[in-house]
C-alpha positions as CSV (number, residue, x, y, z in Angstrom):
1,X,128.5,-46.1,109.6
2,X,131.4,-47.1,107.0
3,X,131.7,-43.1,106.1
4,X,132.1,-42.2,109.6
5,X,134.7,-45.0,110.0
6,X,136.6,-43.2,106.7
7,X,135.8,-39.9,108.1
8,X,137.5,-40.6,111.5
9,X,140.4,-42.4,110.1
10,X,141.1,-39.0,107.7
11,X,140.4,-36.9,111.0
12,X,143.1,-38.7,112.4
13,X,145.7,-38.7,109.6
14,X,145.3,-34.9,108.5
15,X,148.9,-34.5,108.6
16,X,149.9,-37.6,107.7
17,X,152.0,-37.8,104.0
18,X,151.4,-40.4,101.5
19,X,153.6,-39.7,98.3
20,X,151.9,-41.2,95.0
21,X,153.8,-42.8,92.1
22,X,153.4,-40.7,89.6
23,X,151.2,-42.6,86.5
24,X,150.0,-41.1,83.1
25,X,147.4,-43.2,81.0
26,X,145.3,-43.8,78.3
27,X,141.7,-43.3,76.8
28,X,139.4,-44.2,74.3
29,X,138.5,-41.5,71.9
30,X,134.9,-42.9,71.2
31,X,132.8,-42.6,73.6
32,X,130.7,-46.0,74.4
33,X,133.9,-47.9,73.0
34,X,135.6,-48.6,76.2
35,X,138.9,-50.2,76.1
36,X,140.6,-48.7,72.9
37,X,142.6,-46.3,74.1
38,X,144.9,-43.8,72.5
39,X,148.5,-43.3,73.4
40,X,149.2,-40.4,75.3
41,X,151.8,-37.8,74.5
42,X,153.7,-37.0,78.0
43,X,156.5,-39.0,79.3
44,X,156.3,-42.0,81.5
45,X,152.9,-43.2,80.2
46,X,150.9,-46.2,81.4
47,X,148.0,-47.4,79.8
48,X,144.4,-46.9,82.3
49,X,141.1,-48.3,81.0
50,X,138.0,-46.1,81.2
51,X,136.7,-48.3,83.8
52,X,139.7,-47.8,85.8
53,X,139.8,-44.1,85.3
54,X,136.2,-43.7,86.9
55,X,136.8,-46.2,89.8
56,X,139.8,-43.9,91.0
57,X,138.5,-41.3,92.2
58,X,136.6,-43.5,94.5
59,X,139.0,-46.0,95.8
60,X,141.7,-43.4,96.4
61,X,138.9,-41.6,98.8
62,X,138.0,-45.0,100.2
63,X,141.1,-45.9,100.7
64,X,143.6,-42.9,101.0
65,X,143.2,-42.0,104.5
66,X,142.9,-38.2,103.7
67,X,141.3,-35.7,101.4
68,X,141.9,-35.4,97.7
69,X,142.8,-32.4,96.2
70,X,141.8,-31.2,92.6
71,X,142.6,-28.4,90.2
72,X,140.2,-26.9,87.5
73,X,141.7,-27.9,84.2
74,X,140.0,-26.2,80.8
75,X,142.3,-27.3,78.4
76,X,144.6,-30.5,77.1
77,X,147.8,-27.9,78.1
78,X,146.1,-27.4,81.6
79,X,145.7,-31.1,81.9
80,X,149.0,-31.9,81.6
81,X,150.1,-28.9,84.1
82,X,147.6,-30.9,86.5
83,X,149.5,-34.6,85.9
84,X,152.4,-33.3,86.3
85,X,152.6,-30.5,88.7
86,X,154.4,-31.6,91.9
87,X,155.6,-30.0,95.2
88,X,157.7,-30.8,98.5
89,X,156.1,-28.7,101.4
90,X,158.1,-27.4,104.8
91,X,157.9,-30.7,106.7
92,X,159.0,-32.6,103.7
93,X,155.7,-33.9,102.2
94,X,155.6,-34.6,98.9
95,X,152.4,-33.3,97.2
96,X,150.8,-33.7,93.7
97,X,146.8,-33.2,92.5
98,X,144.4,-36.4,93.0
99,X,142.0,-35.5,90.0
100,X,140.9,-32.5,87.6
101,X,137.9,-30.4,87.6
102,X,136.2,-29.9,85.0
103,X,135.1,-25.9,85.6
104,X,132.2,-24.7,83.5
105,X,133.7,-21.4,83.8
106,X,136.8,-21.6,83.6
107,X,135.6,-23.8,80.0
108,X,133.4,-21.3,78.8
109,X,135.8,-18.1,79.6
110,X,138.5,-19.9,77.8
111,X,136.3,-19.7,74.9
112,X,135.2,-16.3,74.8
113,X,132.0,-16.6,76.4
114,X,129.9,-16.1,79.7
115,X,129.5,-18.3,82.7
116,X,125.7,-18.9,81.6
117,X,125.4,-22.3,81.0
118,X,125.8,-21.4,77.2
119,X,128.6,-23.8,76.4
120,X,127.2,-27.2,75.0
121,X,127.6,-30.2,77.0
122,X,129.0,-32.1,73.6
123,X,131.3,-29.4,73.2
124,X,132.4,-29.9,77.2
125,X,133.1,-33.5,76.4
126,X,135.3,-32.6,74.0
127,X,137.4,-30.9,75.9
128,X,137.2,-33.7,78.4
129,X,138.4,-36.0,75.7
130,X,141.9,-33.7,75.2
131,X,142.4,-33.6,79.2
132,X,142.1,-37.6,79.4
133,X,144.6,-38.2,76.1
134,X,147.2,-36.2,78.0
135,X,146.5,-37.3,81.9
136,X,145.4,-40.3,83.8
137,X,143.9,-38.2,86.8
138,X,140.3,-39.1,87.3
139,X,137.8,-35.8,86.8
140,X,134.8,-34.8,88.8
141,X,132.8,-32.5,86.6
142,X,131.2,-29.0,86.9
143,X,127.1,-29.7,85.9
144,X,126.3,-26.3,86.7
145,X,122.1,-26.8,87.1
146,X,122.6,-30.3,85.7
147,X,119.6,-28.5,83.1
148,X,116.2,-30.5,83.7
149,X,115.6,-34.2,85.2
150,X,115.6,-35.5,81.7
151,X,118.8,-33.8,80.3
152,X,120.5,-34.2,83.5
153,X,119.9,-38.4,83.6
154,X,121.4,-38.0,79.9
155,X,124.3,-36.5,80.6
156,X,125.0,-38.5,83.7
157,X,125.1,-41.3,81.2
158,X,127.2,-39.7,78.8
159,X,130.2,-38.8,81.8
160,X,129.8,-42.3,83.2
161,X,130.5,-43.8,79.6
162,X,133.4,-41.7,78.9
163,X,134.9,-42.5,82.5
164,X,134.3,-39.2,84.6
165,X,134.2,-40.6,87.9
166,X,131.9,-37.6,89.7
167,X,129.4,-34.7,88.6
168,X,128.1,-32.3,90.7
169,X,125.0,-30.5,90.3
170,X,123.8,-26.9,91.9
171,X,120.7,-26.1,93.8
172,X,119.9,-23.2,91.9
173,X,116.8,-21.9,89.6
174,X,116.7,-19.9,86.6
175,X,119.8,-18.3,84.1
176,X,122.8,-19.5,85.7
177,X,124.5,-16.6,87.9
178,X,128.3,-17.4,88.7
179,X,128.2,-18.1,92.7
180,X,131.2,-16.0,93.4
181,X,128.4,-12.9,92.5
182,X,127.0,-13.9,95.9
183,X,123.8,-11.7,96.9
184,X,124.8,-8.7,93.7
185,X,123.1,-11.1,91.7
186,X,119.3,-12.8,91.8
187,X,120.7,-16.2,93.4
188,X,117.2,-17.9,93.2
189,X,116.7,-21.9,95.0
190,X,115.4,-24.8,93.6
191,X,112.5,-25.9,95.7
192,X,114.0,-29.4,97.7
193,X,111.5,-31.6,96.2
194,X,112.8,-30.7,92.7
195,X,115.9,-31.1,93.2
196,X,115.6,-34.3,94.4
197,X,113.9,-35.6,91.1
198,X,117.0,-34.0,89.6
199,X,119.3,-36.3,92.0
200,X,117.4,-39.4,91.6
201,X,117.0,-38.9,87.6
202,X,121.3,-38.7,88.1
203,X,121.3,-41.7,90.2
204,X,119.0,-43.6,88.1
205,X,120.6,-42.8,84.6
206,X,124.3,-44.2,86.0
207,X,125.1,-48.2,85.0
208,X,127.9,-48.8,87.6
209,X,127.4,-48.4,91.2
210,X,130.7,-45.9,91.8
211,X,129.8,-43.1,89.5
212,X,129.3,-40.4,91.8
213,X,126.3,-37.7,91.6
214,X,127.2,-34.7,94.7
215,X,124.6,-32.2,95.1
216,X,125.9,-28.4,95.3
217,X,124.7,-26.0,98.4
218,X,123.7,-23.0,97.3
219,X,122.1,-21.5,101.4
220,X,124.9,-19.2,102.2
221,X,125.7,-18.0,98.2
222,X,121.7,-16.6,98.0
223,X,122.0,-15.7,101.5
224,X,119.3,-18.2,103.0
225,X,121.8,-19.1,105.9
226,X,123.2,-22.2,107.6
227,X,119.9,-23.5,108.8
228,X,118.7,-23.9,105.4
229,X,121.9,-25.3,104.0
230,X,121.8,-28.3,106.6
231,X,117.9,-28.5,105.6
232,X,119.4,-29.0,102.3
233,X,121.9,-31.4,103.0
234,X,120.0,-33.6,104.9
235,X,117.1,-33.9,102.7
236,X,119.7,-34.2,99.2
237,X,121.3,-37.3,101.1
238,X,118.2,-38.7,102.3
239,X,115.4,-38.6,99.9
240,X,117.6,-37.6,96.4
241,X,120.4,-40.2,96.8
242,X,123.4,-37.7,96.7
243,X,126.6,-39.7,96.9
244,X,128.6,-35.8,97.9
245,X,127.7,-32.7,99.4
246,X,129.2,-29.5,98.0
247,X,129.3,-26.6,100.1
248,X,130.1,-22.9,98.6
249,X,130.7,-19.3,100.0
250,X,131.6,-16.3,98.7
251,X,133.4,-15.3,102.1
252,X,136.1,-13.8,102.1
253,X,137.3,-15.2,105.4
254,X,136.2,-19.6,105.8
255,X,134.1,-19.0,109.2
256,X,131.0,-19.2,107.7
257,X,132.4,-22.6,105.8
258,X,133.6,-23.9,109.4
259,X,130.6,-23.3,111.5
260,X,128.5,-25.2,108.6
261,X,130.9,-28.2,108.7
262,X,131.6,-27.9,112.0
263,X,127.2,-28.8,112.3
264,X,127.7,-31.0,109.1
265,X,129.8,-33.4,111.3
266,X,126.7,-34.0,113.4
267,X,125.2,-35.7,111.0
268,X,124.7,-39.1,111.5
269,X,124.1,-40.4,107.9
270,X,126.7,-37.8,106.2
271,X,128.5,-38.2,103.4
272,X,131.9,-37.0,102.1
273,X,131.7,-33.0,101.8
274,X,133.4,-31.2,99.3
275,X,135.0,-27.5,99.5
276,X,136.4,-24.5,97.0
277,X,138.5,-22.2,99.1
278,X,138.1,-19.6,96.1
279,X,136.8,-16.5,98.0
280,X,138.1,-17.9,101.7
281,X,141.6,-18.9,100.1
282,X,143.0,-18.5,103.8
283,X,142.1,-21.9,104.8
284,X,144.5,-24.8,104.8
285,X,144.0,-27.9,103.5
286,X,145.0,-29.2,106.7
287,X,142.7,-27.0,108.6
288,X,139.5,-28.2,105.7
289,X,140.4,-31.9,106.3
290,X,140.4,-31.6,110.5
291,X,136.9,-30.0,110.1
292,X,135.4,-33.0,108.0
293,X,136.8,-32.2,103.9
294,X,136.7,-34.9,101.9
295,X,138.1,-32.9,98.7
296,X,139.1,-29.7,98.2
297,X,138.8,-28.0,94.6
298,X,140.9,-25.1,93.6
299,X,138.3,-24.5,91.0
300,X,139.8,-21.6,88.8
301,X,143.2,-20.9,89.3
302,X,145.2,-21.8,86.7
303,X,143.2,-19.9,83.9
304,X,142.8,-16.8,86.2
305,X,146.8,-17.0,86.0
306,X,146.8,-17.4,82.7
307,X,145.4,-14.0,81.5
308,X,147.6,-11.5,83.4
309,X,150.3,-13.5,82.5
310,X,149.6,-13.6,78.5
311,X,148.1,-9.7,78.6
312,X,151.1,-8.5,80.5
313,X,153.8,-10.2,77.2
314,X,151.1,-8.8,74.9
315,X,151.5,-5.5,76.1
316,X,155.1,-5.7,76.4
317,X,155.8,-6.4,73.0
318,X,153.6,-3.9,72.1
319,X,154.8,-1.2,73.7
320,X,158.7,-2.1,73.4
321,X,158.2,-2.8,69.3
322,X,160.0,-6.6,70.1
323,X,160.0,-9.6,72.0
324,X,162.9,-9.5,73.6
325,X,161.8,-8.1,77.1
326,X,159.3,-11.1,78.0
327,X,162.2,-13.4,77.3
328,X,162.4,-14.2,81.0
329,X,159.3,-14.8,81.9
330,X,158.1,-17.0,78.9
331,X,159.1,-20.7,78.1
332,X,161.9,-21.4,75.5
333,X,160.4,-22.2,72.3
334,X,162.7,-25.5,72.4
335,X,160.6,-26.6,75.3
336,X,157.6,-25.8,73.8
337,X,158.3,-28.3,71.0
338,X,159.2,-30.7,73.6
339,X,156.3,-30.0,75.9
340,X,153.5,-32.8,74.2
341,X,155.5,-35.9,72.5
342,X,154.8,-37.0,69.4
């Protein structure tokens, strides 16, 4: 098949470097309206249609050679720390991020609330809307349950309109309980058949043929094991349409991740597999893409940096009756002024 094709070409150039030119964009702020596009406040920008946007993430898979990588963003200031974050590794490689993720938890913590599906979808787009006006990186987004068949086809619509290239959708049943809870929490599955209706109402909703609707495992998180999750798989790609297959653990080490990929590959009508080293943050990228990755989302990072850091000034100043002492380890207010152009 094609996929196996890409999939043997990325097996082959895991440690291969490609260095991207570094792009910033544009986008519309009215959602349906594509083609007017607001200028964006960081330096260096190019203008990128919506269209463009949501094609991205799919060409750059197709024709990268290697796996993407993503980072959770939450905010527009987390947005621009995903555009424009950029690293030289030990063997010289120069690295940035290939597109955002658009966390539901990291979206609803930032706003004071639980990780319960309670945050509006509307209110999620919003937030899209500030990440896209400062970044041109193309977003795959966090659907949680993706809510029912009817709701879910909906807000496929609404993502594909507003140029979201990819949403993925868990298996899961009842009040939303964050995955990283594991087994100390009810972690209750969708019966397959259901979730397939949900997949097809995704895939049937979307106008363009590259939107991208990737169905979330759920198996090893409720503790239903590796045979179920390739049950899963298999039938998500075969009778529900999925595009992706997500597969999560709360492991603390990835060996539960690597046998399941390591069966995944056996597949003969696969399609690309997506990974969040949150709990097994041992593995490699390079050691993820050898086994069969096709992205890799560090899916709650940057806000779970953010907290210690802001409690630890707040306490400081606090307990020292000034500012003073956080000087060094806070930005100058001079580049804070400079940070987001007018």
């Amino acid at each position: 098949s094609s996929y196996s094709s890409h999939k043997h070409e990325l097996l082959l150039s895991a440690a291969s470097s490609k260095t991207v030119s570094t792009h910033q964009a544009m986008l519309s702020r009215c959602a349906g309206r594509q083609g007017i596009a607001a200028s964006i406040r960081a330096c260096g920008a190019r203008t990128i249609t919506t269209d463009e946007r949501r094609l991205a993430l799919r060409k750059n898979l197709e024709s990268g050679g290697r796996m993407l990588r993503g980072v959770e963003v939450h905010s527009g200031l987390s947005a621009v720390i995903a555009e424009n974050a950029r690293a030289v590794r030990a063997n010289g490689q120069q690295v940035k991020y290939d597109f955002m993720w658009g966390s539901s938890l990291t979206q609803s913590t930032i706003r004071g609330k639980p990780d319960i599906e309670l945050v509006s979808t509307d209110t999620r787009i919003g937030m899209i809307h500030e990440a896209f006006e400062v970044s041109s990186l193309p977003m795959i987004y966090d659907g949680d349950s993706g809510g029912l068949p009817e709701i879910f086809a909906h807000t496929v619509r609404s993502l594909e309109r507003i140029g979201v290239s990819a949403v993925i959708i868990e298996d899961k049943q009842g009040l939303k309980q964050n995955s990283l809870f594991g087994t100390d929490r009810e972690q209750s599955l969708l019966p397959i058949p259901d979730f397939n209706r949900k997949l097809q109402a995704g895939k049937n909703a979307q106008e363009g043929k590259d939107f991208m609707v990737i169905a979330r495992l759920e198996a090893l998180i409720a503790g239903a094991g590796e045979k179920v999750a390739l049950e899963r798989a298999k039938a998500y790609i075969e009778d529900g349409g999925a595009d992706g297959i997500m597969i999560h653990s709360k492991e603390k080490k990835p060996d539960e991740i690597y046998s399941f990929m390591e069966q995944y590959a056996k597949l003969s009508n696969r399609v690309p597999l997506v990974v969040v080293p949150s709990s097994y943050n041992s593995a490699t990228e390079t050691e993820l893409e050898a086994r069969g990755a096709s992205f890799c989302i560090y899916a709650n990072q940057l806000l779970r940096a953010a907290y210690p850091a802001m409690m630890d000034v707040a306490e400081s100043m606090l307990k020292n009756e000034r500012s003073q002492e956080v000087d060094d380890r806070i930005m100058g207010i001079k580049k804070v002024l400079t940070l987001i152009k007018e």
